[in-house]
Structure formats: structure tokens, C-alpha cells
N, C-alpha and C positions, 0 to 999 in steps of 0.2 A: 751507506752513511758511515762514516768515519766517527768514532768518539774517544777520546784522549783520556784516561783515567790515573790519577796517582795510586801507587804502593809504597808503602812506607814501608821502609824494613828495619828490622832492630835491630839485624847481624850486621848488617852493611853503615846503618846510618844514615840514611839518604834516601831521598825519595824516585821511583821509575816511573818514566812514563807508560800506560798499556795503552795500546790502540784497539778497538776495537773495529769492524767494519760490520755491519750486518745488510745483507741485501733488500730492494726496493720489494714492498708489500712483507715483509717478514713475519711469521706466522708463529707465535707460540705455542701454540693448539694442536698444531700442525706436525707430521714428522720430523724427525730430529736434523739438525744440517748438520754435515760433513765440519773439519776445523782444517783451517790454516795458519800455521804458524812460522814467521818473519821473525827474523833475528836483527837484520840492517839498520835499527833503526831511521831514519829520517828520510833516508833514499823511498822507502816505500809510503811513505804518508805524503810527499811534495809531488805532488801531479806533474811536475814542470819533467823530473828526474823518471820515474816511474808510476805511472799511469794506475796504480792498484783497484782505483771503484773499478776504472773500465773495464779493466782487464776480467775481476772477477765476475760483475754483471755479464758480461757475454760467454760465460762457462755454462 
């Protein structure tokens, strides 16, 4: 699951988009997951461009 979050920053003025993705059945409880971090913006969140749920669900 993909979810879009603002940051507001004071230094900059403006707000960032964060994406988040967390995988299907996600488990708090649970052992810690691993992170991936994307810098491209918008390429990795457009399915059309790159494929990102796919891609991570089947790791």
C-alpha cells in the first residue's frame, strides 16, 4: 500500500511530498522490516513508469 504524506519544512518553506509503501498483511508486533529509500520522485509512485508495490511485494 502506497500512502502520500506532507512535511512542512521551515528552512525550505514548502511542503514534501513522503510516500510511504508498507507491504500486504503488515505486522507491528512483528519483526522490524528492512527500509527502502527512493529519491525520484513521481517515477516510483506511477505504476504506468515503475512498477514499485510489484516490484517490492515479490522480494
Amino acid at each position: 500500500t502506497l500512502e502520500t504524506l506532507l512535511l512542512k519544512s521551515t528552512k525550505f518553506e514548502k511542503e514534501f511530498s513522503i510516500v510511504t509503501y508498507l507491504p500486504p498483511n503488515y505486522n507491528t508486533s512483528g519483526d522490524p522490516y528492512g527500509s527502502l529509500f527512493l529519491f525520484d520522485g513521481l517515477w516510483y509512485t506511477n505504476p504506468k513508469q515503475i512498477p514499485t508495490p510489484t516490484i517490492l511485494n515479490r522480494l
